[in-house]
N, C-alpha and C positions, 0 to 999 in steps of 0.2 A: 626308418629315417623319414622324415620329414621333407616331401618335395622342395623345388627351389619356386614352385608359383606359390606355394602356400606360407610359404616362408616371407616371400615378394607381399601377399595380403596382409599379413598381419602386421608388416613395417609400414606400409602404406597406410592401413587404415587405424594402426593401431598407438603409429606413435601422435597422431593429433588429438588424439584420446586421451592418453595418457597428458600431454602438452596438456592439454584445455582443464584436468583434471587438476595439477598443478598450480595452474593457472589461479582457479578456480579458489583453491585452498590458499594460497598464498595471500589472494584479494580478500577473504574472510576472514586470516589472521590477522592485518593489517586494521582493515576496519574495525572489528571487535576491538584495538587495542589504543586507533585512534577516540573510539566512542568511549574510551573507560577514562582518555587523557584530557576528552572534552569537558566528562563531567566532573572530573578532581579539579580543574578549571574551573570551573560554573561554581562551584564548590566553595573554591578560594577567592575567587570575585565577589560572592556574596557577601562573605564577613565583612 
């Protein structure tokens, strides 16, 4: 079994990790889909 400090570290330091990871992906889906909506814009303004 798995002590209760070891267990105590990895929540500690493991769920801002996971957080920031999340984080992380969520902000580079977003822009990748912003940057694809700019340029079908750019796009349509030209014509």
């Amino acid at each position: 079994m798995i002590d209760p400090g070891t267990i105590q570290a990895i929540s500690t330091v493991g769920f801002p990790i996971v957080a920031f990871l999340l984080v992380f992906w969520q902000s580079n889906t977003v822009i990748k889909s912003n940057t694809a909506a700019l340029k079908e814009l750019t796009l349509m303004l030209k014509r």
